[in-house]
KOLMARDREN-225736 format. One record per atom (N, C-alpha, C, O): z, x, y; residue in one letter. Coordinates in steps of 0.001 Angstrom, whole numbers, padded with zeros to 6 digits, always signed. Example, Ala and Ser with C-alpha at 12.3 -4.5 7.8 and 13.67 -1.06 7.14 Angstrom:
2
+007800+013190-005690A+007800+012300-004500A+007800+013200-003300A+008465+014236-003319A+007080+012850-002250S+007140+013670-001060S+007870+012900+000030S+008039+013409+001138S
//
This chain:
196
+120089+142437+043044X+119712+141570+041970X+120936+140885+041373X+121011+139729+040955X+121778+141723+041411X+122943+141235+040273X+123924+140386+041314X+124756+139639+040797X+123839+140497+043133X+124527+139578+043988X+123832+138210+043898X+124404+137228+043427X+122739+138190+044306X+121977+137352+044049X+122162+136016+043078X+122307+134875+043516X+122126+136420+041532X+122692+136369+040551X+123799+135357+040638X+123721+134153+040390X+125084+136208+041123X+126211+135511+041244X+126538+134715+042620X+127532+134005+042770X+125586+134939+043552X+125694+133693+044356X+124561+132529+044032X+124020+131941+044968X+124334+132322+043079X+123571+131575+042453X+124269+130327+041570X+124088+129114+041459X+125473+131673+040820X+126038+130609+040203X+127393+130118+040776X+127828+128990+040540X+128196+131268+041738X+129626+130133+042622X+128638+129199+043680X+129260+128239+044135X+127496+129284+044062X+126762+127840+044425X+127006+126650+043895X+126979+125574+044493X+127361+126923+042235X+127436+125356+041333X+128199+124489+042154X+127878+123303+042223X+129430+125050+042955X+130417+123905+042540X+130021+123775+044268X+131126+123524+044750X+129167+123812+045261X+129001+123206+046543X+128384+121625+045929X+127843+121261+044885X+128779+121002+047132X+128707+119261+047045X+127726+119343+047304X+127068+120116+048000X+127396+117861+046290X+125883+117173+046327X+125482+116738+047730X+126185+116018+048439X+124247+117251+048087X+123716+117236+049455X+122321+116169+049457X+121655+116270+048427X+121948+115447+050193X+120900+114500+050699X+119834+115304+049624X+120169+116333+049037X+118562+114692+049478X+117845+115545+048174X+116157+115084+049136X+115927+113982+049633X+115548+115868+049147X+114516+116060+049260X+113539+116293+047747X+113762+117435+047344X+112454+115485+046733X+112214+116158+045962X+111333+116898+045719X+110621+116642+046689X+110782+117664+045151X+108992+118737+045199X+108735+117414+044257X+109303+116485+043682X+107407+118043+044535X+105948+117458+044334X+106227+116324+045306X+105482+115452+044859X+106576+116025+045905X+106917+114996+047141X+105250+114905+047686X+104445+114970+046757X+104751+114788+048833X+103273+114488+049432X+102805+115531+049298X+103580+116395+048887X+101784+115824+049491X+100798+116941+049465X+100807+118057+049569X+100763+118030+050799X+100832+119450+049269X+101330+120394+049565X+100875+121018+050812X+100094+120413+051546X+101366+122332+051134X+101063+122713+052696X+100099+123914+052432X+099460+124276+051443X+100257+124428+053810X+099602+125636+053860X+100261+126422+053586X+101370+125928+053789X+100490+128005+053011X+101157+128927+053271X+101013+129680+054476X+099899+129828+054979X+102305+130293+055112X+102266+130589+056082X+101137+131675+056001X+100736+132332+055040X+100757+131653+057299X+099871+133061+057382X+100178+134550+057212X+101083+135239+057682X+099010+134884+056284X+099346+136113+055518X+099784+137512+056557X+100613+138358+056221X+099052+137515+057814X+099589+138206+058815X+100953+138535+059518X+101213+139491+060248X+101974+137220+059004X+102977+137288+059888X+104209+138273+058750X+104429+138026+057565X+104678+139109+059382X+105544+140202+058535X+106702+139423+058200X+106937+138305+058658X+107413+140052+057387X+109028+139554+056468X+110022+139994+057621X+110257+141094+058121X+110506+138752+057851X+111974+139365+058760X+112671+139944+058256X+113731+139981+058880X+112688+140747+056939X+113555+141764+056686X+113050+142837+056573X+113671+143824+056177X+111888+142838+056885X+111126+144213+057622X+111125+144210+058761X+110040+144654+059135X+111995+143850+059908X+111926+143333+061387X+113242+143893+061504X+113707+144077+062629X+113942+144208+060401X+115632+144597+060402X+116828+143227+060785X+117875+143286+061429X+116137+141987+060065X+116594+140902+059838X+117873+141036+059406X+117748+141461+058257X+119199+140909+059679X+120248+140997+057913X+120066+139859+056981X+119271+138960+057255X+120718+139857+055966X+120679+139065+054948X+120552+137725+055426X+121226+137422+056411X+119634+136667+054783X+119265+135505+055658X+120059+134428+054653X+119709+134413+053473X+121140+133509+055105X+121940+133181+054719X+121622+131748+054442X+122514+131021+054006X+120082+131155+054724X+119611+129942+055041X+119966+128713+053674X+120480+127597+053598X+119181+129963+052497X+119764+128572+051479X+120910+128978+050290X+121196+130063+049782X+121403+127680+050093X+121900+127935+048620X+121252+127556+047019X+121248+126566+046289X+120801+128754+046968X+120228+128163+045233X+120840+127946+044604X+121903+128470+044938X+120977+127252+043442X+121688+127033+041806X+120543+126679+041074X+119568+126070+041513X+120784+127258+039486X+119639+126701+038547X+120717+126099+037089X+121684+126819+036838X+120589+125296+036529X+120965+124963+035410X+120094+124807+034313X+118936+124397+034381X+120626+125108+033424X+119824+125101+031960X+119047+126627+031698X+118614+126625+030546X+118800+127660+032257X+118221+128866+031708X+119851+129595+031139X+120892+129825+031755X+119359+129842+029364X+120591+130525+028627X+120198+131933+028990X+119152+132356+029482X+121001+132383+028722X+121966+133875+028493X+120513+134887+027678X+119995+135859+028229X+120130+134382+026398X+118816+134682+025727X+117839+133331+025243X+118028+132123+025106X+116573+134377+025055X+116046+132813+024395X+114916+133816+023507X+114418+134934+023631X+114852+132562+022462X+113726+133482+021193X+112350+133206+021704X+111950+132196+022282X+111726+134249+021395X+110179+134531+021746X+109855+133304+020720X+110469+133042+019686X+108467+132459+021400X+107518+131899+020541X+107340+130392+021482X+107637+130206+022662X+106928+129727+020790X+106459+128356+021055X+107177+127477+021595X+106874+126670+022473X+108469+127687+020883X+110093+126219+021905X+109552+126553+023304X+109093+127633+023676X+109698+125391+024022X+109808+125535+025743X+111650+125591+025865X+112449+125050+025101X+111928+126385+027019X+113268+125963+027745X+113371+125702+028822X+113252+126458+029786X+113675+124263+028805X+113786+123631+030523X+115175+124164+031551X+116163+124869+031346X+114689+123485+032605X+116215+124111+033517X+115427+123289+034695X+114249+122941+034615X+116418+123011+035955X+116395+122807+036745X+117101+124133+038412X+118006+124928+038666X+115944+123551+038993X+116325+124724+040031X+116658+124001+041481X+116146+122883+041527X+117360+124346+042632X+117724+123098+043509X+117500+124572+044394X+117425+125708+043926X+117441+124241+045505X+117542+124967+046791X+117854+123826+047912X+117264+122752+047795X+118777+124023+049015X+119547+123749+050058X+119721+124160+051257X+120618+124996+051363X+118919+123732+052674X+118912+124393+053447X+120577+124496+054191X+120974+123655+054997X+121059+125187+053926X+122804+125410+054410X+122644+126032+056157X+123481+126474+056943X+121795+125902+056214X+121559+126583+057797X+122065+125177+058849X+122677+124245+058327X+121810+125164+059998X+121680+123902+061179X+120227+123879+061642X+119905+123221+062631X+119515+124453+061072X+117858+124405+061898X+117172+123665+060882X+117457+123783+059691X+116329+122947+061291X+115119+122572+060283X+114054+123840+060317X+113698+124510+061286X+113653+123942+058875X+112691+124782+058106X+111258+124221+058212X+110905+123230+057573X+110401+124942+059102X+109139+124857+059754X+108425+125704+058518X+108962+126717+058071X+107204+125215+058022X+106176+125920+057126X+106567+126492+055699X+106251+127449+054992X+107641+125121+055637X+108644+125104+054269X+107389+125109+053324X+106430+124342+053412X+107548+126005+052502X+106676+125980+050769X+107459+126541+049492X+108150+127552+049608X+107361+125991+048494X+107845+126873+047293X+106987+127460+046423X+105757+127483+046454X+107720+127917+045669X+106983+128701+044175X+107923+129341+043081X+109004+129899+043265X+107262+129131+041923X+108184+129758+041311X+107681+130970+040411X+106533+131131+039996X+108513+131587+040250X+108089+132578+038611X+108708+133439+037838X+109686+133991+038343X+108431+133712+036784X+108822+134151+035275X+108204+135376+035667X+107177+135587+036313X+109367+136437+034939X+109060+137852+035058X+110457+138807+034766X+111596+138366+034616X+110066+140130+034731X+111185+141106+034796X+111318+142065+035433X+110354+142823+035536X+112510+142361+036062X+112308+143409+036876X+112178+145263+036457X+112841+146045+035776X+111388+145316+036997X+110946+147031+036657X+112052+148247+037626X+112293+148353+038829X+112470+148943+036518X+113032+150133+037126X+113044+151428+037167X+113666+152265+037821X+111806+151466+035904X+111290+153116+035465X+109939+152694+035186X+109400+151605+034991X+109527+153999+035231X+108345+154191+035289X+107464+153753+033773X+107970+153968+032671X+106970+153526+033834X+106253+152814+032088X+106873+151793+031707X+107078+151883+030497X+107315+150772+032179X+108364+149811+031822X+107181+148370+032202X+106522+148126+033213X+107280+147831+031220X+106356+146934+031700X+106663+145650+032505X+107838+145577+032865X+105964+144751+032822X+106316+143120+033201X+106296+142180+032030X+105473+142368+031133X+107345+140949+031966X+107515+140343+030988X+106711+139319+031465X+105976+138729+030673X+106736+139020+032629X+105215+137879+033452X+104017+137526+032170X+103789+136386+031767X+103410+138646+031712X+101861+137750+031517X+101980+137456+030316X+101256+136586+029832X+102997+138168+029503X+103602+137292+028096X+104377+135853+028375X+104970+135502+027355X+104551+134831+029586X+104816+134167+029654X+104084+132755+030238X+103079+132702+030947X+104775+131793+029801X+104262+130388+030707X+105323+129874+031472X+106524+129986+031225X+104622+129122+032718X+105660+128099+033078X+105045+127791+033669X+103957+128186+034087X+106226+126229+033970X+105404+125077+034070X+106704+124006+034948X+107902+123965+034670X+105936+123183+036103X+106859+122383+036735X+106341+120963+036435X+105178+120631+036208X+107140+120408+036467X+106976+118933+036019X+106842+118331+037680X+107854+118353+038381X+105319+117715+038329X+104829+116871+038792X+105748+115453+038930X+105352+114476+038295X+106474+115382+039420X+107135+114084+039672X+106052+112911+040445X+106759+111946+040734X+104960+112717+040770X+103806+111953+041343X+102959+111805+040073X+102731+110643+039737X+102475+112746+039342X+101489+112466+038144X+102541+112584+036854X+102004+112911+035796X+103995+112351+036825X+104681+112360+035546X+103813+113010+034697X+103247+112481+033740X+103684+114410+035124X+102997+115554+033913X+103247+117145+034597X+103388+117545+035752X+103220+117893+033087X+103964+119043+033381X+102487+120232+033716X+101680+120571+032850X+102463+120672+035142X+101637+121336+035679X+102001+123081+035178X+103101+123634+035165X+100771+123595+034833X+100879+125424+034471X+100683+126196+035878X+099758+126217+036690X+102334+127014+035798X+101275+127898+037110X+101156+129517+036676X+101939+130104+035929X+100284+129936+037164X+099281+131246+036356X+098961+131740+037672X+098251+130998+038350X+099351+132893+038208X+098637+133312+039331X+097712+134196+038898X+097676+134605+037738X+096461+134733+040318X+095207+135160+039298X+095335+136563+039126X+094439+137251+039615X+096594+137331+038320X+096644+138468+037912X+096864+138189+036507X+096765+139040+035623X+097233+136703+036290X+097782+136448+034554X+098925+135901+034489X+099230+135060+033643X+099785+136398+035521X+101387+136448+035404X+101944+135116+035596X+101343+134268+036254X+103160+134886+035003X+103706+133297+035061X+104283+132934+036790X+105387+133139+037295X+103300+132460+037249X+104178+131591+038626X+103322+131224+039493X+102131+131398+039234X+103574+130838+040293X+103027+130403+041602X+103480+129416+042517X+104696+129228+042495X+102704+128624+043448X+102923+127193+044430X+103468+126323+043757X+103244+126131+042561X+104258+125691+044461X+104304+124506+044151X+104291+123178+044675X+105415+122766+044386X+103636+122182+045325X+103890+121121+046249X+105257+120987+046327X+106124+121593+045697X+105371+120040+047253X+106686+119840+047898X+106556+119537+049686X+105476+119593+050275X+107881+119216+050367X+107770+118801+051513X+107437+120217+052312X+107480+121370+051885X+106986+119564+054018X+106474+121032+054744X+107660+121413+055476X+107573+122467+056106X+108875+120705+055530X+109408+120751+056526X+111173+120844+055577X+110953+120763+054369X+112282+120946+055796X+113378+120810+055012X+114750+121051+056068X+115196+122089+056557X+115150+119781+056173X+116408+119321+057441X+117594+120137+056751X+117842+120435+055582X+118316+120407+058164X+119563+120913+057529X+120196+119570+056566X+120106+118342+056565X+120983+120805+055651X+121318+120218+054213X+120677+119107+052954X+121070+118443+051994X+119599+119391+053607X+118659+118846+052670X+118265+119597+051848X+118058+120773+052150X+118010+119025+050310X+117784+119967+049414X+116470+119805+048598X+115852+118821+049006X+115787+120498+047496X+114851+120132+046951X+115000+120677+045342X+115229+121861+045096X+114867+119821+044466X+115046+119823+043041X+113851+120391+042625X+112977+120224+043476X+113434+121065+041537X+112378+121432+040406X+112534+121259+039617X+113582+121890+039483X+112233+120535+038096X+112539+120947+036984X+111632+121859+036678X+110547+121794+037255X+111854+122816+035791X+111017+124018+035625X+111195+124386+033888X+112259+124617+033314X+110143+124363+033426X+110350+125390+031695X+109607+126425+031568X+108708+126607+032389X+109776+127145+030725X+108963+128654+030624X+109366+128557+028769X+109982+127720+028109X+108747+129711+028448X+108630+130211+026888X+107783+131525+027255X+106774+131595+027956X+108479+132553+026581X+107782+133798+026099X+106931+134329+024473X+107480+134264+023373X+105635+134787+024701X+105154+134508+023480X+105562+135444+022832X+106355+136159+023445X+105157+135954+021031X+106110+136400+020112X+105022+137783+020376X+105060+138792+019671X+104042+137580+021565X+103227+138895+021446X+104266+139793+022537X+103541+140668+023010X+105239+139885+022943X+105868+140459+023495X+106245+141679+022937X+106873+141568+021884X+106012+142983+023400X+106768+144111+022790X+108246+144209+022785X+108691+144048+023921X+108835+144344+022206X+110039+144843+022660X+110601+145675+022305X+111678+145593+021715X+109878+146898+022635X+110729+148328+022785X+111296+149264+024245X+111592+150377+024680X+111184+148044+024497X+112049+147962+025814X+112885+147296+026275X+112681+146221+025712X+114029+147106+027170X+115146+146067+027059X+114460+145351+028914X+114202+145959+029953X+114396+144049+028602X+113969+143228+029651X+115122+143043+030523X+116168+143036+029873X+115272+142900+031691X+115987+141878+032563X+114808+141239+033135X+114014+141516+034033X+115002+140097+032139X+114063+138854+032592X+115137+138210+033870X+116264+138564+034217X+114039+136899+034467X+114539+135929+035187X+113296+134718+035112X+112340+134627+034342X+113684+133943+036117X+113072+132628+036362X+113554+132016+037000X+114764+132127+036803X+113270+131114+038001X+113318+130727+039579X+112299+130125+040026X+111155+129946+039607X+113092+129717+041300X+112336+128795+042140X+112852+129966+043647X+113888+130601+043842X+111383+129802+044588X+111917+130317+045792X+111232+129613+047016X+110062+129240+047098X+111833+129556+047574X+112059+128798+049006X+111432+129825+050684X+112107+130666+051279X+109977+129356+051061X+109656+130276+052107X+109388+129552+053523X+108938+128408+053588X+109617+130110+054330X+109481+129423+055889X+109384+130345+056659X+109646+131512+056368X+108752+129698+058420X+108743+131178+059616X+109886+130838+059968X+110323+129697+060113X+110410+131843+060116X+111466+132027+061284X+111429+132481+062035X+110892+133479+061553X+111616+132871+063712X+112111+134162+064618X+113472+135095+064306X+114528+134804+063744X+113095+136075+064782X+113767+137353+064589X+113603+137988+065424X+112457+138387+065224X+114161+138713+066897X+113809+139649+068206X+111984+138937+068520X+110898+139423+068203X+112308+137685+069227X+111322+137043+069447X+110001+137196+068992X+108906+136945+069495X+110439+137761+067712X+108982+137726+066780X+108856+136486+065718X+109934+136320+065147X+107779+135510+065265X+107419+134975+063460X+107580+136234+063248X+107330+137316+063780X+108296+135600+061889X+108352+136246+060831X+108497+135450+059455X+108997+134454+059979X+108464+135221+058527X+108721+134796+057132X+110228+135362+056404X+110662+136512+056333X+110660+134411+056040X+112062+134615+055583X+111968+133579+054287X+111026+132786+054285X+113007+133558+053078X+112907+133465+052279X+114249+133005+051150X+115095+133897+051098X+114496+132053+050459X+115752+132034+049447X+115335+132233+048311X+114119+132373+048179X+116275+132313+047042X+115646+131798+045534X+116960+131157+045395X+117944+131296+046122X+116798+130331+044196X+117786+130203+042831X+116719+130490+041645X+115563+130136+041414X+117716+131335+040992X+116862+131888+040147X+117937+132237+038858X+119065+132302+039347X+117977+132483+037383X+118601+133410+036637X+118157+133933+035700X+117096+133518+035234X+118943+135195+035031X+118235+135701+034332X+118917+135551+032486X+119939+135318+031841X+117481+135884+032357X+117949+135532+030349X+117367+136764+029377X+116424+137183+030047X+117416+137459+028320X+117405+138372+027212X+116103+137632+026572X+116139+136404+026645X+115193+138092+026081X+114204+137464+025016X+114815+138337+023828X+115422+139403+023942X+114567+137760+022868X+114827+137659+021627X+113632+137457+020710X+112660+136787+021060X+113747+138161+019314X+112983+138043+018369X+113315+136551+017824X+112571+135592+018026X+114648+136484+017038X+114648+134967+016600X+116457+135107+016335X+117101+134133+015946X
//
Protein backbone atom coordinates (compact mmCIF):
# COMPACT_ATOMS: atom_id res chain seq x y z
CA UNK A 1 0.00 0.00 0.00
CA UNK A 2 2.45 2.45 1.19
CA UNK A 3 4.88 1.46 -2.29
CA UNK A 4 2.20 2.00 -4.29
CA UNK A 5 1.63 5.30 -2.69
CA UNK A 6 5.03 6.52 -3.41
CA UNK A 7 5.28 5.36 -6.85
CA UNK A 8 2.40 7.34 -7.44
CA UNK A 9 3.87 10.33 -6.45
CA UNK A 10 7.93 10.13 -7.99
CA UNK A 11 5.50 9.41 -11.20
CA UNK A 12 4.81 13.37 -11.00
CA UNK A 13 7.79 14.44 -12.56
CA UNK A 14 7.63 11.65 -15.83
CA UNK A 15 6.97 13.73 -19.16
CA UNK A 16 3.81 14.64 -20.58
CA UNK A 17 2.77 11.72 -22.78
CA UNK A 18 0.14 11.69 -25.96
CA UNK A 19 -3.38 11.77 -23.86
CA UNK A 20 -6.09 9.59 -24.53
CA UNK A 21 -9.28 11.06 -22.57
CA UNK A 22 -12.19 8.88 -20.47
CA UNK A 23 -15.50 9.31 -21.21
CA UNK A 24 -14.04 9.25 -24.78
CA UNK A 25 -16.80 6.80 -27.03
CA UNK A 26 -18.78 4.39 -25.47
CA UNK A 27 -17.77 2.28 -22.87
CA UNK A 28 -16.71 -1.47 -23.17
CA UNK A 29 -17.31 -4.63 -21.88
CA UNK A 30 -15.59 -5.82 -18.84
CA UNK A 31 -13.43 -8.47 -19.29
CA UNK A 32 -14.92 -11.74 -18.52
CA UNK A 33 -15.58 -12.58 -15.07
CA UNK A 34 -14.03 -16.13 -15.59
CA UNK A 35 -10.63 -15.17 -16.62
CA UNK A 36 -8.25 -15.26 -13.27
CA UNK A 37 -5.72 -12.27 -12.05
CA UNK A 38 -2.26 -12.77 -13.36
CA UNK A 39 -1.10 -12.35 -10.03
CA UNK A 40 -2.75 -15.37 -9.05
CA UNK A 41 -0.93 -17.16 -12.07
CA UNK A 42 2.42 -16.07 -10.08
CA UNK A 43 2.63 -12.99 -12.40
CA UNK A 44 5.46 -10.52 -10.69
CA UNK A 45 4.67 -7.08 -10.18
CA UNK A 46 3.07 -5.76 -13.48
CA UNK A 47 4.97 -2.74 -14.34
CA UNK A 48 2.44 -1.65 -17.25
CA UNK A 49 1.26 1.75 -15.96
CA UNK A 50 2.28 4.85 -14.36
CA UNK A 51 -0.33 6.50 -12.18
CA UNK A 52 -0.20 10.08 -10.66
CA UNK A 53 -3.20 11.88 -9.02
CA UNK A 54 -3.19 15.61 -8.16
CA UNK A 55 -5.33 17.54 -5.94
CA UNK A 56 -6.40 14.78 -3.11
CA UNK A 57 -4.92 16.63 0.39
CA UNK A 58 -3.21 15.02 3.15
CA UNK A 59 -6.93 15.39 5.21
CA UNK A 60 -10.21 16.61 4.37
CA UNK A 61 -13.30 17.64 6.70
CA UNK A 62 -16.31 15.42 6.75
CA UNK A 63 -19.55 17.07 5.26
CA UNK A 64 -20.87 18.64 2.14
CA UNK A 65 -17.49 20.61 0.36
CA UNK A 66 -16.64 18.29 -2.67
CA UNK A 67 -12.70 17.76 -3.27
CA UNK A 68 -11.65 17.50 -6.77
CA UNK A 69 -8.36 15.91 -8.08
CA UNK A 70 -7.35 14.57 -11.14
CA UNK A 71 -6.11 11.04 -11.83
CA UNK A 72 -3.93 10.12 -15.15
CA UNK A 73 -2.80 6.59 -15.89
CA UNK A 74 -0.05 5.76 -18.70
CA UNK A 75 0.51 2.79 -20.48
CA UNK A 76 4.61 2.74 -19.92
CA UNK A 77 4.67 -0.77 -21.36
CA UNK A 78 5.49 -1.35 -25.56
CA UNK A 79 2.19 -3.43 -26.05
CA UNK A 80 -1.14 -2.03 -26.68
CA UNK A 81 -3.80 -2.73 -23.87
CA UNK A 82 -6.60 -5.09 -25.26
CA UNK A 83 -10.07 -4.92 -23.07
CA UNK A 84 -8.77 -1.61 -21.57
CA UNK A 85 -11.60 -0.38 -18.86
CA UNK A 86 -11.48 1.84 -15.81
CA UNK A 87 -13.02 2.55 -12.51
CA UNK A 88 -12.66 4.25 -9.73
CA UNK A 89 -13.21 4.28 -5.86
CA UNK A 90 -13.36 5.83 -2.44
CA UNK A 91 -12.70 3.69 0.52
CA UNK A 92 -10.34 2.48 3.38
CA UNK A 93 -8.31 -0.07 3.89
CA UNK A 94 -9.15 -2.69 6.62
CA UNK A 95 -6.62 -4.32 8.88
CA UNK A 96 -8.37 -5.65 12.02
CA UNK A 97 -11.04 -7.18 12.63
CA UNK A 98 -14.21 -4.77 13.44
CA UNK A 99 -12.72 -1.97 11.57
CA UNK A 100 -15.04 -0.69 9.26
CA UNK A 101 -15.13 0.70 5.41
CA UNK A 102 -15.09 4.41 4.87
CA UNK A 103 -16.81 3.52 1.17
CA UNK A 104 -20.59 3.85 1.97
CA UNK A 105 -20.10 7.09 4.02
CA UNK A 106 -18.90 8.41 0.78
CA UNK A 107 -19.60 9.92 -2.81
CA UNK A 108 -17.86 10.20 -5.92
CA UNK A 109 -18.20 11.36 -8.87
CA UNK A 110 -16.36 11.72 -12.47
CA UNK A 111 -16.96 14.47 -14.60
CA UNK A 112 -18.38 13.16 -18.18
CA UNK A 113 -16.32 15.09 -20.61
CA UNK A 114 -19.21 14.21 -23.66
CA UNK A 115 -22.33 15.34 -21.45
CA UNK A 116 -20.17 18.26 -19.50
CA UNK A 117 -21.82 16.79 -16.22
CA UNK A 118 -20.60 15.24 -13.13
CA UNK A 119 -21.74 11.41 -13.14
CA UNK A 120 -22.27 9.38 -9.35
CA UNK A 121 -20.73 6.09 -9.15
CA UNK A 122 -22.38 3.81 -6.35
CA UNK A 123 -21.75 0.21 -6.78
CA UNK A 124 -24.73 -2.07 -5.73
CA UNK A 125 -23.36 -2.76 -2.19
CA UNK A 126 -23.64 1.24 -1.42
CA UNK A 127 -19.98 1.83 -1.58
CA UNK A 128 -18.35 4.85 -3.49
CA UNK A 129 -17.01 3.62 -7.03
CA UNK A 130 -17.32 1.94 -9.98
CA UNK A 131 -16.96 2.01 -14.24
CA UNK A 132 -16.13 4.38 -15.94
CA UNK A 133 -16.32 4.95 -19.90
CA UNK A 134 -13.35 5.55 -21.63
CA UNK A 135 -11.33 4.06 -24.64
CA UNK A 136 -11.22 -0.04 -25.19
CA UNK A 137 -7.94 -0.13 -26.24
CA UNK A 138 -4.68 2.18 -24.79
CA UNK A 139 -1.28 2.45 -27.16
CA UNK A 140 1.93 2.40 -25.68
CA UNK A 141 2.43 5.72 -23.87
CA UNK A 142 -0.74 6.80 -24.19
CA UNK A 143 -2.43 8.05 -21.33
CA UNK A 144 -5.94 8.69 -19.93
CA UNK A 145 -7.04 11.67 -17.61
CA UNK A 146 -10.15 11.59 -14.98
CA UNK A 147 -11.15 14.33 -13.11
CA UNK A 148 -12.59 12.80 -10.08
CA UNK A 149 -14.27 14.43 -6.57
CA UNK A 150 -15.46 12.63 -3.56
CA UNK A 151 -16.74 14.11 0.00
CA UNK A 152 -17.29 12.08 3.12
CA UNK A 153 -20.48 12.58 5.07
CA UNK A 154 -20.39 14.02 8.78
CA UNK A 155 -22.33 10.55 9.49
CA UNK A 156 -18.99 8.99 9.63
CA UNK A 157 -17.86 7.43 12.94
CA UNK A 158 -14.73 8.13 13.93
CA UNK A 159 -13.57 6.03 16.55
CA UNK A 160 -11.42 4.60 14.46
CA UNK A 161 -8.38 5.96 12.55
CA UNK A 162 -9.06 5.60 8.61
CA UNK A 163 -6.43 5.11 5.92
CA UNK A 164 -8.64 6.39 3.41
CA UNK A 165 -7.78 6.63 -0.42
CA UNK A 166 -9.24 7.45 -3.83
CA UNK A 167 -8.25 6.51 -7.32
CA UNK A 168 -8.63 5.65 -10.54
CA UNK A 169 -7.66 2.01 -11.80
CA UNK A 170 -6.72 0.80 -15.01
CA UNK A 171 -7.79 -3.09 -16.16
CA UNK A 172 -6.88 -5.22 -19.27
CA UNK A 173 -6.15 -9.18 -20.44
CA UNK A 174 -2.95 -9.99 -20.58
CA UNK A 175 -0.99 -13.46 -21.06
CA UNK A 176 0.99 -14.94 -18.46
CA UNK A 177 2.49 -18.91 -19.06
CA UNK A 178 0.19 -18.91 -22.09
CA UNK A 179 -2.76 -18.27 -20.10
CA UNK A 180 -5.65 -14.71 -20.20
CA UNK A 181 -5.43 -13.40 -17.44
CA UNK A 182 -6.46 -9.78 -16.10
CA UNK A 183 -3.83 -7.49 -14.88
CA UNK A 184 -4.24 -4.19 -13.52
CA UNK A 185 -2.67 -0.37 -12.46
CA UNK A 186 -4.04 2.46 -10.12
CA UNK A 187 -3.10 6.06 -9.34
CA UNK A 188 -4.59 6.54 -6.43
CA UNK A 189 -3.85 8.57 -2.83
CA UNK A 190 -4.61 8.58 0.35
CA UNK A 191 -6.16 11.36 2.77
CA UNK A 192 -7.27 11.53 6.89
CA UNK A 193 -11.10 12.59 7.28
CA UNK A 194 -11.56 15.02 9.69
CA UNK A 195 -14.27 16.43 11.89
CA UNK A 196 -13.69 20.17 10.89
Amino acid sequence: MKLRRALSVSAATAALLPVAMAAAPAAQAAPAADIPKCSDLGQPHNNTFVGRTFGIPKSITLGTHWTTYTATLTNASAKELKSFELSAKLGSYIYNEGERDLSPYGDLEYWDTSQRAWKTLRQAGGNAGGTIPGPKTLKPRESVHVQLRFRVSTDLPLDQTYDAFTGLTGTFVDRYSDTDCTARGDADGGFSPRKD
